[in-house]
C-alpha positions in Angstrom: 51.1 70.5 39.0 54.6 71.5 40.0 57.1 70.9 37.0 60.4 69.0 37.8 62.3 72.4 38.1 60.1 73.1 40.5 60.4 70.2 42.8 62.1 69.4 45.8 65.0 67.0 45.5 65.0 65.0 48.8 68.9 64.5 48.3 69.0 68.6 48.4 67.2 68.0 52.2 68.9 65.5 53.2 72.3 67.3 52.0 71.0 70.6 54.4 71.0 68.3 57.1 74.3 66.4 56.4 75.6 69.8 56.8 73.7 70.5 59.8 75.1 67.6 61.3 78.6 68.5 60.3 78.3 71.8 62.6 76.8 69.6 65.2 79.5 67.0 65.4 82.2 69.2 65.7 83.4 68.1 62.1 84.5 69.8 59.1 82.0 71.0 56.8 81.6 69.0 53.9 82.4 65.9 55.8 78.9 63.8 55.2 78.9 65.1 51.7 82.4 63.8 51.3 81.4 60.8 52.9 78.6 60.1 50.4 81.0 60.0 47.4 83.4 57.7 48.8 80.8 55.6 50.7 79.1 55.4 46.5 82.4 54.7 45.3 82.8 52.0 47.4 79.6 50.7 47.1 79.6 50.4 42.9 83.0 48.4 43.8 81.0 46.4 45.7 78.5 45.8 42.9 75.7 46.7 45.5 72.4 46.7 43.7 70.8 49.6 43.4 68.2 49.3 46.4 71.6 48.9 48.4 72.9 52.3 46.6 69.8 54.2 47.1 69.9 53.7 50.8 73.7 53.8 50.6 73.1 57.4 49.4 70.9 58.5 52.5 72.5 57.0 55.2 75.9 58.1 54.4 73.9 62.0 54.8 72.1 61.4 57.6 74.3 59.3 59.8 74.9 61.6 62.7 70.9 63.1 62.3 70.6 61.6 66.0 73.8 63.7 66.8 71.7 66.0 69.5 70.2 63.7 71.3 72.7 63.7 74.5 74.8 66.8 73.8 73.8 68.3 77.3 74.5 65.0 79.1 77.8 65.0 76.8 79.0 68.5 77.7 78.6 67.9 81.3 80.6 64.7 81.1 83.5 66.5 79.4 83.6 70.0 80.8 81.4 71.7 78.2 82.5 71.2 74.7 81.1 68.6 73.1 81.9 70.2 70.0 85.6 69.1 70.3 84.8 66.4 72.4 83.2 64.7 69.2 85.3 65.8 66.9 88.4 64.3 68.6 86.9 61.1 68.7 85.2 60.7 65.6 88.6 59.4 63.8 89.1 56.9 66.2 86.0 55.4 67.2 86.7 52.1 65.0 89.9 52.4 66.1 92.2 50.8 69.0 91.6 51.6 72.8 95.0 52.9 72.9 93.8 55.2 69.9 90.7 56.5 71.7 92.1 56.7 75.4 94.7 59.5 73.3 92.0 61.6 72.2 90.1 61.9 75.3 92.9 63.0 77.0 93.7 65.3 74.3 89.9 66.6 74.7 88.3 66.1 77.7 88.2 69.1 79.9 90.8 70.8 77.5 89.8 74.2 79.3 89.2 72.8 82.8 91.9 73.2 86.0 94.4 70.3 85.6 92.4 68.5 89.3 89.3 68.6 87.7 90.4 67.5 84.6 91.8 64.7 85.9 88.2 64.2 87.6 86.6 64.2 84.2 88.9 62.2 82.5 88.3 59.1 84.7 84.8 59.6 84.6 84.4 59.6 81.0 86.8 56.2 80.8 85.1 54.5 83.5 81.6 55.1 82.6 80.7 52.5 79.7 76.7 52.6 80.7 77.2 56.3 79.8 78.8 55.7 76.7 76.2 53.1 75.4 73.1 55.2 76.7 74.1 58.5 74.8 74.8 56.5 71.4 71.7 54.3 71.7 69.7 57.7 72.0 72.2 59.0 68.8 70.5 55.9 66.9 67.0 56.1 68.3 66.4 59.6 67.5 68.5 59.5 63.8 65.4 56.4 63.0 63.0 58.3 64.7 63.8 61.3 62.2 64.5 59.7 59.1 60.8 58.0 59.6 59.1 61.2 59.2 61.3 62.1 56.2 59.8 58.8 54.7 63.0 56.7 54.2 62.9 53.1 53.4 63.2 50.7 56.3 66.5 49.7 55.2 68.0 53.4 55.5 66.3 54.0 59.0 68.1 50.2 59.8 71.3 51.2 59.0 71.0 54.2 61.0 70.2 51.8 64.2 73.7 50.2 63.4 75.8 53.3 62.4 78.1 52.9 65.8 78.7 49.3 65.4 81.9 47.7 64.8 82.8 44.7 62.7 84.2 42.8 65.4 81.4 43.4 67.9 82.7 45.8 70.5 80.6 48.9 69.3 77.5 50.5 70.3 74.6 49.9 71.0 73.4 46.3 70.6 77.2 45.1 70.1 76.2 43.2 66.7 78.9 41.9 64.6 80.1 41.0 61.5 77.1 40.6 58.5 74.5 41.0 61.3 75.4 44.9 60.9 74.0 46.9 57.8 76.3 47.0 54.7 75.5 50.6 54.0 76.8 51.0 57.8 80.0 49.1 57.4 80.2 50.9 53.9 79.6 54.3 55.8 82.1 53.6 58.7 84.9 53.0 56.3 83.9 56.2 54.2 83.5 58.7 56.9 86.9 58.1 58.4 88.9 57.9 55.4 87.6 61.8 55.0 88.5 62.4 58.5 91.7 60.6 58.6 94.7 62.8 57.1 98.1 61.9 58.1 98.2 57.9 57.1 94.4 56.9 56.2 95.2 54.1 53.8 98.1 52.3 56.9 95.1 53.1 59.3 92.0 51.9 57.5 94.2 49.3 56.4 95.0 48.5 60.4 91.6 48.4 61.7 90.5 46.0 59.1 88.9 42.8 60.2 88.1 45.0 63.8 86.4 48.2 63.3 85.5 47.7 60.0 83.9 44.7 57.4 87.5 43.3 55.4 85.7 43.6 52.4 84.9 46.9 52.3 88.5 48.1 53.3 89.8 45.9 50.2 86.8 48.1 48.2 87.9 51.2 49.4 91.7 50.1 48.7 90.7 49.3 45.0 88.7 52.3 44.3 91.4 54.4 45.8 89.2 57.6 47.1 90.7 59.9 49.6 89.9 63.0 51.6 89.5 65.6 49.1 87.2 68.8 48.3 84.7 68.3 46.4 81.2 70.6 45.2 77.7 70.7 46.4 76.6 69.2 43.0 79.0 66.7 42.6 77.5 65.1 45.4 73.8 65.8 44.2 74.7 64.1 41.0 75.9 60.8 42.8 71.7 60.4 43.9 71.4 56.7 42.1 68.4 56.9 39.3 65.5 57.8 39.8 65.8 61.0 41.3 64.0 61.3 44.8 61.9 64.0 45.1 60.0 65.1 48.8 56.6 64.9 49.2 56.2 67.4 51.7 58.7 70.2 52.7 57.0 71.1 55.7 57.1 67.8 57.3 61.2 68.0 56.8 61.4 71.2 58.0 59.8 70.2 61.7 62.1 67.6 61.6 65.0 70.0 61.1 63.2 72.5 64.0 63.1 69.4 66.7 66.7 68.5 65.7 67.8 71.8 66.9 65.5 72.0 69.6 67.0 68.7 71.1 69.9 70.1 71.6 69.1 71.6 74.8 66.5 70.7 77.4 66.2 75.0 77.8 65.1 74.8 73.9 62.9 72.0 73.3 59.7 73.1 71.2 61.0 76.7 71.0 61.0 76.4 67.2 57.4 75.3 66.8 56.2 78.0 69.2 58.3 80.8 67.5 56.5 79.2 64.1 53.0 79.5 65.5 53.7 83.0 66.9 55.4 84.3 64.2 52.2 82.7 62.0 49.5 83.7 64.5 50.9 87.4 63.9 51.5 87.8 60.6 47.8 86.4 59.8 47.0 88.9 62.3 48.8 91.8 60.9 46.9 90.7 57.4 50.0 89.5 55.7 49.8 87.7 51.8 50.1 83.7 52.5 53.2 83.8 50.7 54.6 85.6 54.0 53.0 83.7 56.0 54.1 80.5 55.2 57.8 81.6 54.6 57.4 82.9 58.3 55.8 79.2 59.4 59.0 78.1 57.6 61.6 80.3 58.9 60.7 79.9 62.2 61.0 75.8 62.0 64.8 76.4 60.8 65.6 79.9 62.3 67.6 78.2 64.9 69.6 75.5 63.1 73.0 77.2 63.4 72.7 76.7 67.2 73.6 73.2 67.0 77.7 74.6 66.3 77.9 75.8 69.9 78.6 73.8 72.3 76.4 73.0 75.1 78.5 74.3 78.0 77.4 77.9 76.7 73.6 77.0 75.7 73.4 75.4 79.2 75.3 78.0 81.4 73.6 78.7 84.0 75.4 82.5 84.5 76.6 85.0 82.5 78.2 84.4 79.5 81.3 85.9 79.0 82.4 88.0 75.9 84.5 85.0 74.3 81.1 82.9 74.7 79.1 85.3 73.0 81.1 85.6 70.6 80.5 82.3 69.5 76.4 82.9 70.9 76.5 85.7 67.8 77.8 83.1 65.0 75.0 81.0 65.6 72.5 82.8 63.3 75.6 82.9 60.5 75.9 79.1 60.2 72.1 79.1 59.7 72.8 81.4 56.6 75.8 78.4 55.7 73.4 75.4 56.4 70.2 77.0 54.7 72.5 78.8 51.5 73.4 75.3 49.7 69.7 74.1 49.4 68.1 75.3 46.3 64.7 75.0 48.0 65.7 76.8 51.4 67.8 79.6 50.1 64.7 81.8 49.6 64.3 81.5 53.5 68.6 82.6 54.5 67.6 86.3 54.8 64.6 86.1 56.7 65.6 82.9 59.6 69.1 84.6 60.0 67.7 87.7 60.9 65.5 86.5 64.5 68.3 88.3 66.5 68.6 91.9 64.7 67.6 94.7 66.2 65.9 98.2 64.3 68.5 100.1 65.8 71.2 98.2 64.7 72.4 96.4 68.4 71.5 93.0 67.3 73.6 90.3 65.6 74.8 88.9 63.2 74.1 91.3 60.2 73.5 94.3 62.5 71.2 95.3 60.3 69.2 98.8 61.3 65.1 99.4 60.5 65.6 100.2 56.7 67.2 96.6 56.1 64.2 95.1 58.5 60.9 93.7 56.7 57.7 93.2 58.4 58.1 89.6 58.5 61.6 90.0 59.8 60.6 92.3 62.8 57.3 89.4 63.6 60.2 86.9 63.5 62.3 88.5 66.1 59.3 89.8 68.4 58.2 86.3 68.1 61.8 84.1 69.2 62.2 87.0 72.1 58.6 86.0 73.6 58.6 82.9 73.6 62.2 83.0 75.4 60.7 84.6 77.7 57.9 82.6 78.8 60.2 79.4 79.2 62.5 78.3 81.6 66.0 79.3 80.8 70.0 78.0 82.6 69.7 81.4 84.0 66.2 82.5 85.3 62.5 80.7 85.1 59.8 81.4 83.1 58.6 84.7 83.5 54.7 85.0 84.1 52.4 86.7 81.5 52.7 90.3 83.3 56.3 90.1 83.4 57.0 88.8 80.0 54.9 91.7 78.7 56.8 94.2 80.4 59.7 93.0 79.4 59.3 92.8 75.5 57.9 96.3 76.2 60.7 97.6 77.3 62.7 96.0 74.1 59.8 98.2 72.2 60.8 101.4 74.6 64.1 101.0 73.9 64.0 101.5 70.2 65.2 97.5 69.2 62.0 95.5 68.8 59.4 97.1 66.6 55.9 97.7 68.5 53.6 96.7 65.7 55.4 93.5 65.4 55.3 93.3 69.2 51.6 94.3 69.7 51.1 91.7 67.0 52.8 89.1 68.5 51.0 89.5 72.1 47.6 89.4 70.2 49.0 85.9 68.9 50.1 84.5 72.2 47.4 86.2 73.7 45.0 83.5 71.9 46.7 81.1 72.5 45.4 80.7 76.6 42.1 79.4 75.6 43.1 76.9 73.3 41.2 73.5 73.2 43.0 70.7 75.2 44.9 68.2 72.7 44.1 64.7 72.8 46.0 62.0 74.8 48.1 60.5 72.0 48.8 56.4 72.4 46.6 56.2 75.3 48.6 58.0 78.0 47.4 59.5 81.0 47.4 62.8 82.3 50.0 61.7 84.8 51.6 59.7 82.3 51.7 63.0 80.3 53.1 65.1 83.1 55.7 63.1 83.4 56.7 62.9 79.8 56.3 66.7 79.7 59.5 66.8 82.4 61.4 64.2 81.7 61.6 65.9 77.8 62.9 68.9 79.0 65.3 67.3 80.5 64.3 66.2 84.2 66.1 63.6 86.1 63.3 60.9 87.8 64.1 62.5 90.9 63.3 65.8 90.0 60.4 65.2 88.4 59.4 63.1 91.8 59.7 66.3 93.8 58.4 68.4 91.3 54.9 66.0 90.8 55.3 64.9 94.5 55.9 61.5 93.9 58.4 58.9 94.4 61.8 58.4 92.4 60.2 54.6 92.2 57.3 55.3 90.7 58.3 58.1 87.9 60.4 55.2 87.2 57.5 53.1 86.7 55.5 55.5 84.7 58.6 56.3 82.3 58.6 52.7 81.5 54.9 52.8 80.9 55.4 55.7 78.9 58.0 53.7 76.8 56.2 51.6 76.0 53.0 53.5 74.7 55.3 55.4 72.6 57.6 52.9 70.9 61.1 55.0 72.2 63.5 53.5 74.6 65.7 56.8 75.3 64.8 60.2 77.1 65.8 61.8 73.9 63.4 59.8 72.0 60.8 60.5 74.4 61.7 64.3 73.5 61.3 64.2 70.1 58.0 62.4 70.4 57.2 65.2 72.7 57.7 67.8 70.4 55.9 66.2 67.4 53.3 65.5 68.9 53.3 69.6 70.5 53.6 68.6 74.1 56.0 71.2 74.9 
């Protein structure tokens, strides 16, 4: 039986992902950890009980966990950055319409010609159904989530309510008043007094009685707590009694993989497969289980960092230029960051930022050479770089079996990708072509599953019409059917149902 020092604070989890979700919001990092001290502050001044506190806790950490769910939609509707996008509007969301119309002009298509600009500006103010979609899938997908981490019903409520205002003009029921959550009238208030620097208390203060619940600006006011710095373990310590501890890493870490892998309709399911190759290998190659399951677990969070790049680079369908990878090269460095403040996921830092260096020192972001590469590191990166290659990408398709092995052989000829992990890795795939066929989860069809297969990557009814031969009617049809089976009512739920249950 594990001792308590050996255990895994859920708090610790949920605090990775917090910071995740700072990176993937485009805010400062810190900001959900910030956000839980104030939002607890508030909440003793309250004289919440403690169920209230407890969920208090976890909500105010995992409030933007649906934050992937329509960043490609998001970065086409704004010229690419959703990343700034988001940021600019996160103060002002609770705010006045004045307020917000100010930061979307300060943000939308900041890097765009000044006609097209102008183009993406009106559509972005014009298009409420937009607007409503993309946050209902926020919510959906943060519930979806924080179900499989086992959170209490009223946590995974509160996070179907975290874009609602006080005086009914949120998102994405348009609830009001004590119909909405307390720990998500609590967390509203919280979040932007952290965000808010020049002003906070006039603001807050201003957008009482609209944005946010009266009485929990006059808590906030009482208690006092601004913006501030504060430590990884003062937040920890603010966990109400009893301490919460996780009954299953490996659960939390798929969630992690598939809230990466939503980010992009090119990356959906890449993490599980780089898992299963990496694991397929290594058990192959005769590796102690110790390896192998830090490789299983690597590969689930190898790709976190990905989610601090903005989708108009992930997405491009071209070639990138040197600014963009530049930023393309930081991604494995914020997976470092993210990974780094959890006690229980430090051990894996070296090995999941390492899927992109090279033995002869080309790769990124360590530019480590062969002596600083273990075996497991060199099965890592042989493992992301085929499976890459065997899916669709912005910039090419799928290459076929013959062409995927010639290209990884030429990363072998060419002195970066070792050619035991490679041969290793091939052996792994290699088995996986004969593979049993899964069961039809909820009852779906084959054609029902088709369609949930393209409309998860990121399909538009049309295209998956012509691509199944079908009419734009009836996909329609079938992804209400499909709905329904599976309990979602977003494409980005559909894709993280996809994904768990290894559809993709």
């Amino acid at each position: 039986m594990q001792s308590e020092s050996e255990r895994v604070r859920l708090a610790e989890v949920l605090g990775a992902l917090s910071l995740a979700t700072d990176i993937g919001t485009g805010r400062p990092l810190g900001h959900g950890a910030r956000t839980c001290l104030i939002a607890m502050a508030i909440g003793e001044r309250m004289a919440l009980d403690s169920e209230q506190l407890r969920s208090l806790f976890q909500v105010s950490l995992l409030k933007f966990l649906g934050c992937t769910a329509d960043s490609p939609e998001t970065a086409r509707a704004v010229g690419g950055d959703e990343l700034g996008f988001n940021a600019a509007m996160g103060p002002v969301f609770f705010g006045s319409v004045p307020e917000m119309a100010r930061a979307m002009v300060a943000s939308v298509g900041s890097t765009e010609p000044l006609l097209r600009r102008g183009q993406l500006l009106v559509s972005v103010m014009t298009d409420t159904k937009s607007a409503r979609e993309g946050l209902a899938a926020h919510c959906e997908v943060a519930a979806m989530l924080a179900q499989r981490l086992s959170m209490d019903r009223g946590v995974i409520a509160a996070l179907r309510h975290v874009y609602e205002r006080w005086d009914g003009k949120g998102y994405p029921a348009g609830v009001s008043g004590d119909e909405i959550p307390i720990e998500a009238r609590v967390v509203a208030v919280a979040g932007d007094a952290d965000l808010i620097d020049a002003d906070a208390a006039g603001t807050i203060s201003r957008r009482s009685g609209k944005g946010y619940d009266p009485d929990v600006v006059s808590a906030w006011q009482a208690v006092g707590v601004h913006r501030r710095e504060t430590e990884w373990e003062e937040t920890m310590n603010a966990e109400p009694e009893p301490i919460a501890f996780i009954d299953d890493l490996d659960s939390a870490l798929t969630v992690m993989a598939d809230f990466v892998d939503l980010k992009s309709p090119w990356t959906r399911g890449h993490s599980r497969n780089v898992a299963e190759l990496a694991v397929g290998a290594a058990v192959a190659a005769g590796f102690p289980e110790s390896d192998v399951q830090d490789l299983r677990r690597a590969g689930w969070v190898h790709d976190l960092g990905r989610v601090g790049v903005e989708n108009g680079i992930w997405d491009k369908p071209g070639l990138l230029s040197s600014f963009e990878w530049e930023k393309v090269m930081i991604h494995p460095y914020l997976t470092g960051r993210i990974l780094n403040r959890c006690r229980a996921l430090r051990g894996l830092e070296a090995l999941a930022t390492s899927h992109h260096e090279r033995i002869d020192g080309s790769g990124y972001h360590h530019q480590w050479t062969a002596d600083h590469l273990s075996p497991p590191t060199r099965i890592l990166a042989a493992a992301d770089v085929f499976d890459a290659l065997r899916s669709d990408r912005p910039h090419r398709a799928a290459l076929d079996w013959d062409e995927a092995l010639a290209a990884i052989s030429e990363e072998v000829e060419a002195g970066r990708l070792d050619r035991e992990a490679v041969a290793f890795v091939i052996s792994a795939a290699g088995g996986e072509i004969d593979t049993p066929e899964r069961p039809k989860p909820d009852g779906l069809t084959d054609r029902e599953l088709e369609v949930l297969t393209l409309i998860a990557s990121g399909l538009t009814n049309r295209a998956v019409g012509d691509s199944l031969f079908i009419s734009t009617k009836t996909v329609g049809r079938h992804v209400e059917n499909i709905y329904s089976k599976i309990g979602v009512s977003t494409r980005a739920g559909a894709a993280i149902y996809a994904m768990e249950h290894d559809l993709l």
